[in-house]
C-alpha positions as CSV (number, residue, x, y, z in Angstrom):
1,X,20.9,-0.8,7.6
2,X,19.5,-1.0,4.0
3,X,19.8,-4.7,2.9
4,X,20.8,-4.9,-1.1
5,X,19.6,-8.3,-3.0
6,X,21.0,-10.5,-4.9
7,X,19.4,-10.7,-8.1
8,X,18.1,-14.9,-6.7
9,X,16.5,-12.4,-3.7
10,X,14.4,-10.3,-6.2
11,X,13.5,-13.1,-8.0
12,X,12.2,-14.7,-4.5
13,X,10.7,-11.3,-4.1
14,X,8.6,-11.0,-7.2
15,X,7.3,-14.5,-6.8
16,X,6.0,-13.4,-3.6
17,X,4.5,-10.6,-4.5
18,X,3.2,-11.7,-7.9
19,X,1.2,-13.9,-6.1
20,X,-0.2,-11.3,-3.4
21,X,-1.1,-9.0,-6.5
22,X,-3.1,-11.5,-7.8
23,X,-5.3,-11.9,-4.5
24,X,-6.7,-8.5,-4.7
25,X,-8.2,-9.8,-7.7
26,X,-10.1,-12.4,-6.1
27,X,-11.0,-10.0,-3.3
28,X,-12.7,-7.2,-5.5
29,X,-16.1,-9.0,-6.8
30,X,-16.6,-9.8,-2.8
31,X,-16.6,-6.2,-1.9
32,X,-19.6,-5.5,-2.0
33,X,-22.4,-3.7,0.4
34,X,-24.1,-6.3,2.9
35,X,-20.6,-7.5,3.7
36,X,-18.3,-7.6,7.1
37,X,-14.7,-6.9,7.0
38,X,-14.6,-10.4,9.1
39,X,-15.4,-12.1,6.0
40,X,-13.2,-10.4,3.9
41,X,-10.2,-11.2,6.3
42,X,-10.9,-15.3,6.4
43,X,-11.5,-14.8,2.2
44,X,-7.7,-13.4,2.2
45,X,-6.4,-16.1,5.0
46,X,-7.9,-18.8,2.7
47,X,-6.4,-17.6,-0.7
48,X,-3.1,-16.3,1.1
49,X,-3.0,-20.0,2.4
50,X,-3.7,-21.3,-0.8
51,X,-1.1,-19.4,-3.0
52,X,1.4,-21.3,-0.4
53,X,2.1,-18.2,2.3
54,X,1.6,-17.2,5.7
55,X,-0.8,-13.7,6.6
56,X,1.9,-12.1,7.8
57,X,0.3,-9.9,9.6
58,X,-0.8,-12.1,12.1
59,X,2.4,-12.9,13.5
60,X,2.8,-9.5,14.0
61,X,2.9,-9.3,17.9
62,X,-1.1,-8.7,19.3
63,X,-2.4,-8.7,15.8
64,X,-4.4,-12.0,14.7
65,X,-6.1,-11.3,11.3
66,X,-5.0,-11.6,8.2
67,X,-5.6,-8.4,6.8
68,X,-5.8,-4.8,8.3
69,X,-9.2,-3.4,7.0
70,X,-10.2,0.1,7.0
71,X,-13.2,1.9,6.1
72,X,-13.8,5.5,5.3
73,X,-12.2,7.6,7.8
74,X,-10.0,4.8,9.3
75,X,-6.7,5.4,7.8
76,X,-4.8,1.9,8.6
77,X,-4.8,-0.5,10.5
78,X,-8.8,-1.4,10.9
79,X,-9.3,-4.4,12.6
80,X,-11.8,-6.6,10.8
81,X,-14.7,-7.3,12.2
82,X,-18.4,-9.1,12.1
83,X,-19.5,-5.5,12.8
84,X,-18.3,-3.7,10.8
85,X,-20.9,-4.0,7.6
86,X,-19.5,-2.6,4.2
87,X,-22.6,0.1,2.7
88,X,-23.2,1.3,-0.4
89,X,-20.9,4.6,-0.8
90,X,-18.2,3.2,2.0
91,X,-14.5,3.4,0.9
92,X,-12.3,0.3,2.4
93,X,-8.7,0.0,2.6
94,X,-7.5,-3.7,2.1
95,X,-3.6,-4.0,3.8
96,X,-2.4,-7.5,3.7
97,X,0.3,-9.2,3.2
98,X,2.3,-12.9,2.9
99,X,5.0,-14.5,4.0
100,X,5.5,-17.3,0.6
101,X,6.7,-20.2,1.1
102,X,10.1,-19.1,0.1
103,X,11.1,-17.2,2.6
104,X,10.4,-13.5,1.1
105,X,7.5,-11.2,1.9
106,X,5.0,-9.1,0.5
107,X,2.7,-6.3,1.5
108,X,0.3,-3.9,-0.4
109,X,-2.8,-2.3,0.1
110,X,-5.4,-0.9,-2.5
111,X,-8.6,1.3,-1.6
112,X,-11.8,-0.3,-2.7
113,X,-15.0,1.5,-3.8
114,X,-18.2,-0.4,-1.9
115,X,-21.1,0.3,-4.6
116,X,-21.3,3.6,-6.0
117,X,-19.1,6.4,-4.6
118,X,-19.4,9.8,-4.5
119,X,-17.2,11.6,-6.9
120,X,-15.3,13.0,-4.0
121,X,-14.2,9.9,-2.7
122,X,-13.2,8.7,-6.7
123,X,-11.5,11.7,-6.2
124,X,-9.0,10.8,-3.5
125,X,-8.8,7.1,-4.5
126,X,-7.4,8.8,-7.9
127,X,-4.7,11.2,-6.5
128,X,-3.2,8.3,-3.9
129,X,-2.6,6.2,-6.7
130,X,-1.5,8.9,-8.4
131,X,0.7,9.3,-6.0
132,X,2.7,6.0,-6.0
133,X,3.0,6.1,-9.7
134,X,4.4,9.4,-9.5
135,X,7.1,8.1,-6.9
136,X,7.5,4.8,-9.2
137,X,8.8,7.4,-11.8
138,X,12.1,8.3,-10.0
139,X,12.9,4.5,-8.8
140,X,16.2,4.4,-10.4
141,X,19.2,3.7,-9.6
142,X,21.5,6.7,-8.6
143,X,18.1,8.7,-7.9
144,X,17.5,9.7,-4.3
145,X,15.6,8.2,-1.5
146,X,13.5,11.2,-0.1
147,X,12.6,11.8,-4.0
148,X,9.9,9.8,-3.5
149,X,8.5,11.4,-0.7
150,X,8.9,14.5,-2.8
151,X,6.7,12.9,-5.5
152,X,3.8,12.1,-3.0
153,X,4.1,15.4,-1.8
154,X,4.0,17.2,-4.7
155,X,1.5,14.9,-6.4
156,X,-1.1,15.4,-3.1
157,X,-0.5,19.3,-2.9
158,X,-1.9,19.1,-6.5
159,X,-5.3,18.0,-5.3
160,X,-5.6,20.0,-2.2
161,X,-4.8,16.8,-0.1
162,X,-3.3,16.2,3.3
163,X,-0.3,13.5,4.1
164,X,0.3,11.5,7.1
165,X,3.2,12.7,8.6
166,X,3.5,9.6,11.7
167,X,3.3,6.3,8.8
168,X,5.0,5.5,6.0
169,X,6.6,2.8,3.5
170,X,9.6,1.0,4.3
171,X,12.4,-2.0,2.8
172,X,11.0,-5.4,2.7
173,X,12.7,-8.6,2.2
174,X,12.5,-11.5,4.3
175,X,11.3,-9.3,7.5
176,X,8.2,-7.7,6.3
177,X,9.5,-3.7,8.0
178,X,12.8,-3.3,6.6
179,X,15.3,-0.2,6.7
180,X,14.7,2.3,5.0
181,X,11.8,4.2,6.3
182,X,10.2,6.1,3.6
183,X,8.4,9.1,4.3
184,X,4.5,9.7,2.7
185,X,5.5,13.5,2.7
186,X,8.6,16.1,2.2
187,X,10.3,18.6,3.8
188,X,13.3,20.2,2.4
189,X,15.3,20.3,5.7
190,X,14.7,15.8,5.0
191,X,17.4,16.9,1.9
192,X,17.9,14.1,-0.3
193,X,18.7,10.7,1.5
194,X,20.4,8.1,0.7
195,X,21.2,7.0,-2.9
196,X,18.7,4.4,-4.6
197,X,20.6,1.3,-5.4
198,X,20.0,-1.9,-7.7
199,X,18.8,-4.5,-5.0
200,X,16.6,-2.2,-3.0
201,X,13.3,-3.7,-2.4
202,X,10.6,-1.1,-1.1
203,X,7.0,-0.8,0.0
204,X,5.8,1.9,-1.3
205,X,2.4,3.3,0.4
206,X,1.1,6.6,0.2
207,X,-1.6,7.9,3.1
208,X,-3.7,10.5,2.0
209,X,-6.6,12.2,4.2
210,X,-9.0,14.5,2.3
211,X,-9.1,16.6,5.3
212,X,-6.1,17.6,7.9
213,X,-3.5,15.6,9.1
214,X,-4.2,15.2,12.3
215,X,-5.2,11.6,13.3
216,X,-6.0,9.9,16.3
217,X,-5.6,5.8,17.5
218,X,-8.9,3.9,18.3
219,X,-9.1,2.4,21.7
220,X,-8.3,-0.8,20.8
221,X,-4.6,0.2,19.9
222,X,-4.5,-0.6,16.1
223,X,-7.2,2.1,13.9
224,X,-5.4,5.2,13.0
225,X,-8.5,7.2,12.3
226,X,-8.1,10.6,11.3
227,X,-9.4,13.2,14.0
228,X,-11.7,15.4,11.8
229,X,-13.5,12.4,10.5
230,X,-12.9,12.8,6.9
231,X,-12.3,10.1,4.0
232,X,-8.9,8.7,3.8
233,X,-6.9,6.5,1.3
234,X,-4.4,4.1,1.0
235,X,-2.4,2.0,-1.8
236,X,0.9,0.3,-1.6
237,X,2.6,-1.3,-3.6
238,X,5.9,-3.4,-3.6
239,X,8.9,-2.9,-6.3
240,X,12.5,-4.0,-6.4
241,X,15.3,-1.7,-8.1
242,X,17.1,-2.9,-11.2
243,X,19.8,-1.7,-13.1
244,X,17.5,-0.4,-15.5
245,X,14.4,0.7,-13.5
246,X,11.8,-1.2,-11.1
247,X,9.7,-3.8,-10.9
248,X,6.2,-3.8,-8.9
249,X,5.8,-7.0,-7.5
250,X,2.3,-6.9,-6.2
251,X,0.6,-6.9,-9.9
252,X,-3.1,-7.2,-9.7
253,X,-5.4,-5.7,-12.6
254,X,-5.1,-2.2,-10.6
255,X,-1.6,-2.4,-11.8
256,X,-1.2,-3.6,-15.3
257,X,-4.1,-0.7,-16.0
258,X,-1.9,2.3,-14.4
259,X,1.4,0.5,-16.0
260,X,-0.4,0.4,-19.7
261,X,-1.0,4.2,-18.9
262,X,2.3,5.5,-17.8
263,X,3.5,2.9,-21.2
264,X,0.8,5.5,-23.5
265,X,2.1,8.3,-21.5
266,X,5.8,7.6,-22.9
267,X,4.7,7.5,-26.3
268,X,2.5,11.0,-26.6
């Protein structure tokens, strides 16, 4: 059942996630090479803690970091680690989340370049971002649910890129995984889903793999890795449907820079 907010539920909603966005920005200068993803996990406890939330992902059941952190050919879900070292030319997916203070969650990822990265890798960073702002386009009310997913789709075709088919984005509110599940691809026997309302509150989080689909889980239950070993990427973002549009919640500078570019893209 897709839960519809009250307009005090966004409001709880962007504050939470306003204040997630802005920890990405304190995360970045610390991704560096010579790093462990260990590090960057108690970094994120310490500034999720400070903003006034909870990790949420460690009260998910068997999970007990803050962050999920995955590098290169680990799709989601990494578990950080000491030995995991960050090297120059590594591409790491930072998943986190919060549970603020007021009751209302937020989750979003963004894919981090470790040095200098091959143009390849800038590459697929590039189209899965591309990707959720595509989908952002059609986040209005009376639009279709499974018009996003035909937005990913389309927008990863374009580069020659593969979707996960098993993951995908999801309602949020004060349970982190909310109805309605939001496929990362599209098919048209899917057809169109259910109507996009003012009140809907969605994480948004394209998975793209630069080579096939096909993915495997890690031995210790958590790292979806995918099986041919090649780069993959992933970005999410949280938005909240209004009358006249959405809102992403999860702002970091990542955000503003795509938003001021969709804004000069409206005035060509």
């Amino acid at each position: 059942m897709i839960i519809i907010k009250t307009k005090r539920e966004m409001e709880k909603m962007i504050e939470a996630g306003n204040k997630l966005g802005k920890i990405f920005d304190l995360l970045a200068p610390e991704i560096k090479p010579g790093r462990s993803t260990a590090e960057i996990d108690k970094l994120a406890e310490k500034y999720i803690r400070e903003s006034g939330g909870t990790p949420n992902f460690s009260l998910e059941d068997g999970y007990k970091w803050s962050v999920c952190a995955s590098v290169n050919s680990t799709l989601i879900h990494g578990i950080p680690s000491k030995s995991v070292i960050l090297k120059e030319g590594d591409i790491l997916s930072i998943d986190m989340g919060n549970l603020d203070k007021n009751g209302y969650n937020g989750d979003a990822c963004r894919t981090f370049a470790v040095g200098n990265i091959s143009d390849e890798a800038k590459r697929l960073i590039r189209c899965t971002e591309e990707c959720f702002y595509e989908a952002f386009k059609v986040l209005k009310p009376g639009r279709h649910l499974y018009e996003i997913s035909m937005a990913i789709q389309r927008t990863a075709d374009k580069y020659g890129y593969s979707l996960v088919k098993e993951y995908g984005g999801h309602g949020i509110g004060r349970e982190m995984h909310e109805d309605p599940f939001i496929y990362n691809y599209y098919s048209p026997e899917m057809g169109l889903g259910p109507y996009l309302r003012e009140g809907m509150c969605l994480a948004i989080e394209p998975m793209v793999m630069a080579g096939k689909s096909d993915i495997i889980t890690l031995q210790d239950g958590w790292g979806i890795v995918s099986a041919d070993k090649q780069l993959t990427c992933h970005y999410e973002n949280d938005v909240v449907i209004t009358s006249d549009g959405a809102i992403i919640t999860s702002v970091d500078s990542n955000v503003k820079r795509h938003l001021q570019e969709l804004e000069n893209e409206s005035k060509e």
